[in-house]
N, C-alpha and C positions, 0 to 999 in steps of 0.2 A: 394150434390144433383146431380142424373146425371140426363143428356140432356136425351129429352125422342124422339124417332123415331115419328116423324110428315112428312105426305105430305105436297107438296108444296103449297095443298087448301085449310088445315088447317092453317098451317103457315100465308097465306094473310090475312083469315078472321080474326088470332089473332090481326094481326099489322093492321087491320081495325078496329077494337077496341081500338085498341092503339090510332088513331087517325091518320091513314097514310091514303092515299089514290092513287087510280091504274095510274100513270103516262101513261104507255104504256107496251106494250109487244111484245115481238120478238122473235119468235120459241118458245123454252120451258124458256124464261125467261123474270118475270112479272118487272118492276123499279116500288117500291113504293114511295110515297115522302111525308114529315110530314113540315109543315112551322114552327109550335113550340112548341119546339126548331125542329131547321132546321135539315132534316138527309134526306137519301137518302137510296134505300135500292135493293137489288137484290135479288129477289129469284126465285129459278130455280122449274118449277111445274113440279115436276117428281114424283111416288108413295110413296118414301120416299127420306127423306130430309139427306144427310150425317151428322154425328157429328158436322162436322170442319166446313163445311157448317152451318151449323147451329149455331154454335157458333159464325162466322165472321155475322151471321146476328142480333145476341145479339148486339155484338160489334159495329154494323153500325146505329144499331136504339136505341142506346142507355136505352137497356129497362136489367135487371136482370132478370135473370133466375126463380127468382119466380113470379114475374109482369107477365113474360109472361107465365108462367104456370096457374096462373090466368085467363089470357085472352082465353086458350084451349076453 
């Protein structure tokens, strides 16, 4: 399955569903953070989100690629 092109607005509200929530923000980039299980997460709100980007953000919230196609 491939990564699908998401902004940065779409992407928070998904991992706000997830169950993370807006730590802070600094310029164009939002720190989400989830207590459990514990993750941290960076994402950059730009109009569209890079691949690899995007992928190190799978990676950091610990969610699969269809979890978070779900949460769209």
């Amino acid at each position: 399955m491939k990564l699908p092109q998401v902004s940065g607005e779409t992407c928070v509200k998904a991992l706000k569903r997830a169950g993370f929530h807006i730590d802070r923000q600094k310029g164009s980039h939002v720190v989400l953070l989830r207590d459990n299980p514990k993750a941290r997460v960076v994402v950059p709100a730009h109009k569209i989100i890079k691949k690899g980007t995007l992928h190190q953000i799978l990676m950091d919230s610990n969610l699969k690629l269809e979890d978070f196609l779900n949460l769209l």
